[in-house]
N, CA, C and O of each residue as an XYZ file, in Angstrom:
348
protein
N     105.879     77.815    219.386
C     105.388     78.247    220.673
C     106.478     78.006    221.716
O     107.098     76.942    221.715
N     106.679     78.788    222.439
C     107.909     79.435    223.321
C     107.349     78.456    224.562
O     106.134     78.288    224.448
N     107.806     77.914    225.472
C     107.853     76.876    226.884
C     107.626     78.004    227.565
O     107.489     79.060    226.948
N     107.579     77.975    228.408
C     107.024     78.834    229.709
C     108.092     78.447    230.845
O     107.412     77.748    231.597
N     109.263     78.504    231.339
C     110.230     78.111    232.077
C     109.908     79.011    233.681
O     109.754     80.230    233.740
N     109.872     78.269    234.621
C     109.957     78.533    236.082
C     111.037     78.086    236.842
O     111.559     77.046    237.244
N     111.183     79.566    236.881
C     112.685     79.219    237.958
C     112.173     79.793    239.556
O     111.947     80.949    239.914
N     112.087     78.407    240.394
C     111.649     78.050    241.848
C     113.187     78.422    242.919
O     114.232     77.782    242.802
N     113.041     79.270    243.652
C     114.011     79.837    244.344
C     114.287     78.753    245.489
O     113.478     77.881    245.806
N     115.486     78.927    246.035
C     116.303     77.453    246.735
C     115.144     77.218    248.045
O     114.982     76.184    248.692
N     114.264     78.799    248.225
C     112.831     78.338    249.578
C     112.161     77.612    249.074
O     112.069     76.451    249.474
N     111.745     77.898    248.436
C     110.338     77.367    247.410
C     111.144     75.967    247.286
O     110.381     75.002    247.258
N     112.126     75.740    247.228
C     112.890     74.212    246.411
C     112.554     73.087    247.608
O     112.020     71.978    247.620
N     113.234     74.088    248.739
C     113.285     73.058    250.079
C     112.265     73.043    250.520
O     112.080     71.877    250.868
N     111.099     73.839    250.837
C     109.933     73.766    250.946
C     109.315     72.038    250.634
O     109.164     71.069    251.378
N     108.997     72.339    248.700
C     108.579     70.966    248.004
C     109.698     69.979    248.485
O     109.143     69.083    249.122
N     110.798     69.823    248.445
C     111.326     68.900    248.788
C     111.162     67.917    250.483
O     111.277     66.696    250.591
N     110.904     68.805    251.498
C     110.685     68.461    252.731
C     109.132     68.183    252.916
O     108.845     67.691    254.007
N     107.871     68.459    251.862
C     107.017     68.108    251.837
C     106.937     67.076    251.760
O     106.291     66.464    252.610
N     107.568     66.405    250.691
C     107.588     65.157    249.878
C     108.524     64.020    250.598
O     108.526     62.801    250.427
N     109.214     64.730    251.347
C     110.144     63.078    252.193
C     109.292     62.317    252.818
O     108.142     62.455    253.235
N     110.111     61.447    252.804
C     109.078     59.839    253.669
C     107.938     59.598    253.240
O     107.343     58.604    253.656
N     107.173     60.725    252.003
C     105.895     59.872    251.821
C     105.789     58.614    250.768
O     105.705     57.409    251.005
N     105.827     59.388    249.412
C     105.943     58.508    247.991
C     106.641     57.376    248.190
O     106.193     56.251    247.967
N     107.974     57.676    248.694
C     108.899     56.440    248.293
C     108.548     55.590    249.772
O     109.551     54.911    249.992
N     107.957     55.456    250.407
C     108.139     54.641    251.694
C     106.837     53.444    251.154
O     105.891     53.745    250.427
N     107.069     52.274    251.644
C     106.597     51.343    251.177
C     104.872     50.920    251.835
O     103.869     50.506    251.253
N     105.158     51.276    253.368
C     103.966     51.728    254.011
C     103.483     52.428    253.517
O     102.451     51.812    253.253
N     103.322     53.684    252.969
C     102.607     54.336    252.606
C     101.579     53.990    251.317
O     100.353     54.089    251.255
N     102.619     53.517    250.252
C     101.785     52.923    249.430
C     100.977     52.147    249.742
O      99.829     52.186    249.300
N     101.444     51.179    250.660
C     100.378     50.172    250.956
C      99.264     50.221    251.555
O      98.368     49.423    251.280
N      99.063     51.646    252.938
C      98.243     52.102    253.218
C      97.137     52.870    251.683
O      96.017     52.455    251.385
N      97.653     53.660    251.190
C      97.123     54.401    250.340
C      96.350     53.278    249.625
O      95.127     53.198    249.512
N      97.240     52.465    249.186
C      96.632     51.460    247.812
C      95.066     50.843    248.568
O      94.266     50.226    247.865
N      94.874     51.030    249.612
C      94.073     50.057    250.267
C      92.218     50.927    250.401
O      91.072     50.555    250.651
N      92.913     52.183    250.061
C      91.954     52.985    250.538
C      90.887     52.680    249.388
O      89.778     52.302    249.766
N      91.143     52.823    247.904
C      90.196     52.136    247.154
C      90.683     51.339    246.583
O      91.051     51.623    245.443
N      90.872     50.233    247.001
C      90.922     48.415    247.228
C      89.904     47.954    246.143
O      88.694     48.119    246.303
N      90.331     47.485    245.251
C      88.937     46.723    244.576
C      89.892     45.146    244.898
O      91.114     45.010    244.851
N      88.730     43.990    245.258
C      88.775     42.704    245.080
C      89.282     42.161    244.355
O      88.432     41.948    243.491
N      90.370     41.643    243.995
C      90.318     40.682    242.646
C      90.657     39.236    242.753
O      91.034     38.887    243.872
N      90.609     38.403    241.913
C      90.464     37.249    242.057
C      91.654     36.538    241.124
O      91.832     37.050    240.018
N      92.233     35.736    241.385
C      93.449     34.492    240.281
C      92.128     33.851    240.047
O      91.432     33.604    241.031
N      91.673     33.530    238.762
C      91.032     32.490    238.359
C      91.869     30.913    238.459
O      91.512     29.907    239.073
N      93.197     31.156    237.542
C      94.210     29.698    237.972
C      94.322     29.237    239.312
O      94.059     28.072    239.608
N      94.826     30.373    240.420
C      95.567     29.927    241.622
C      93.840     30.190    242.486
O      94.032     30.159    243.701
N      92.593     30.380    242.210
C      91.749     30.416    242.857
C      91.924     30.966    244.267
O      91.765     30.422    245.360
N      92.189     31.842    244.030
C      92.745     33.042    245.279
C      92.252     34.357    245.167
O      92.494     34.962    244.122
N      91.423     35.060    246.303
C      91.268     36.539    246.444
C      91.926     37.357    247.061
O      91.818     37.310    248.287
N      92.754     38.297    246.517
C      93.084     39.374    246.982
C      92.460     40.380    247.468
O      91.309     40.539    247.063
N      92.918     41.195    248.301
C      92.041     42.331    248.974
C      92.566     43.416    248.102
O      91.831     44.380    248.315
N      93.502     43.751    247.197
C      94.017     44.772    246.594
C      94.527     44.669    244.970
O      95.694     44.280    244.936
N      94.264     44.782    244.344
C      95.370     44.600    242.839
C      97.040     45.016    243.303
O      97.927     44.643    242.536
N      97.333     45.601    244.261
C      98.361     45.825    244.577
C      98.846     44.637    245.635
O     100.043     44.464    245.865
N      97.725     43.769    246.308
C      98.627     43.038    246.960
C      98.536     41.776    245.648
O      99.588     41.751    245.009
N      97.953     41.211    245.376
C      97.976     40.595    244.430
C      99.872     40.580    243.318
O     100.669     39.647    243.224
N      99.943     41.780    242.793
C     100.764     42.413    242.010
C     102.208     41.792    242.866
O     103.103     41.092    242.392
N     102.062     42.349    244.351
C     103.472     42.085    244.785
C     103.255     40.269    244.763
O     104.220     39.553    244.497
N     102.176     39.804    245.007
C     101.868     38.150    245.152
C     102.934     37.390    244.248
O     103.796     36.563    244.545
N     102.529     38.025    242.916
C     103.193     36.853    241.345
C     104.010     37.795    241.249
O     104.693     37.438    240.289
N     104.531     39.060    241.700
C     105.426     39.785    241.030
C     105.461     40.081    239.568
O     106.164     39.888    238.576
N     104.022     40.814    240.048
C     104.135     42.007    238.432
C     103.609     43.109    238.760
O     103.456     43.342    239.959
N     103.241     43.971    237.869
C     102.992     45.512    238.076
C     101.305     45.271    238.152
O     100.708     44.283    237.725
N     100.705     46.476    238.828
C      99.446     46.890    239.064
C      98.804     47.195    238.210
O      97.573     47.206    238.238
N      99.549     47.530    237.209
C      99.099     48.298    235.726
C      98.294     46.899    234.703
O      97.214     46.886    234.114
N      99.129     46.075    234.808
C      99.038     44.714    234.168
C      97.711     44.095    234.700
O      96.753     43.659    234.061
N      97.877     44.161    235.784
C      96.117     43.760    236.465
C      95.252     44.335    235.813
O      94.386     43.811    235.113
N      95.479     45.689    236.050
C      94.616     46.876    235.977
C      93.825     46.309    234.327
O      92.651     46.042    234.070
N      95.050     46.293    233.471
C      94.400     46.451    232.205
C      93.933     45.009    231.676
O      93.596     44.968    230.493
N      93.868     43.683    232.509
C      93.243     42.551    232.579
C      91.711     43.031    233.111
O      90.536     42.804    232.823
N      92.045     43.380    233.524
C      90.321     43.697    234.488
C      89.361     44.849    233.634
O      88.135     44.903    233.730
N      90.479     46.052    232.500
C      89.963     47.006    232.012
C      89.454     46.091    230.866
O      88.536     46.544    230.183
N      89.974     44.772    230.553
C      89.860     44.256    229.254
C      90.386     44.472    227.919
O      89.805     44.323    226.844
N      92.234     45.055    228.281
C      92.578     45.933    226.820
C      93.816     44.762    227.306
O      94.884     45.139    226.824
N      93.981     43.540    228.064
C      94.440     42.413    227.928
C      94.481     41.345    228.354
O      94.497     41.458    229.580
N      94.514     40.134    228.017
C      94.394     38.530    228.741
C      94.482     38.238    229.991
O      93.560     37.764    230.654
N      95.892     38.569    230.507
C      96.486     37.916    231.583
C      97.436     38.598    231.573
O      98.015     39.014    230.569
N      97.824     38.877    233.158
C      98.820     39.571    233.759
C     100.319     38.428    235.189
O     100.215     37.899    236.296
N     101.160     38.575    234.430
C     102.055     37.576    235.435
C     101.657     36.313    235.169
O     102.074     35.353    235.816
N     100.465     36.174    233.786
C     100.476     34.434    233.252
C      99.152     33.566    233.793
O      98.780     32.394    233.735
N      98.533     35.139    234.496
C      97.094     34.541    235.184
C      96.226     34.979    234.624
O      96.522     35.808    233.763
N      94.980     34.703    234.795
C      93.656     35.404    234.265
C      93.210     36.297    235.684
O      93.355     35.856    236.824
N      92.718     37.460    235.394
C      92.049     38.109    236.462
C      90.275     38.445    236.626
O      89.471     38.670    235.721
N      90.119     38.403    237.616
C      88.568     39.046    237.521
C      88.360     40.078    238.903
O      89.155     40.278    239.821
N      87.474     40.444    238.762
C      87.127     41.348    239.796
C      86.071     40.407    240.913
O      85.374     39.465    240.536
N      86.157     40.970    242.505
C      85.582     40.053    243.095
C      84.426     41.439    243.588
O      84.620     42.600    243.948
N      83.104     40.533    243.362
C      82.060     41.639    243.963
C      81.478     41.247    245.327
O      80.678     41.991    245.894
């Protein structure tokens, strides 16, 4: 089966490209965004609540993903902590 290839003309290029500045990569933004659905979570060790898995994440310095899948239950501990969700 043959790919399907799109060739996007240099408008169309700069277009998407000037869409996309300053949002993704700016650090505010994420942080706004991340907040919008915010779930609670909790350090069971350091007995601390976060307002975000993302602020948490930057807290111990690890990824969001690692939380994520502590809390999904497909692993232990993320950055060496236990996590829970705060209701």
């Amino acid at each position: 089966m043959k790919e399907k290839i799109v060739v996007k003309t240099k408008e169309e290029k700069n277009t998407i490209s000037k869409s996309m500045k300053g949002t993704h990569n700016n650090p505010e933004w994420k942080l706004r965004n991340s907040c919008q659905s915010a779930v609670k979570v909790r350090c069971v060790e350091l007995r601390c609540v976060f307002d975000s898995v993302y602020a948490a994440a930057k807290m111990i310095n690890t990824t969001t993903a690692n939380i994520a899948h502590v809390l999904a239950g497909r692993q232990n501990t993320a950055g060496g902590f236990h996590w829970t969700r705060e209701c």
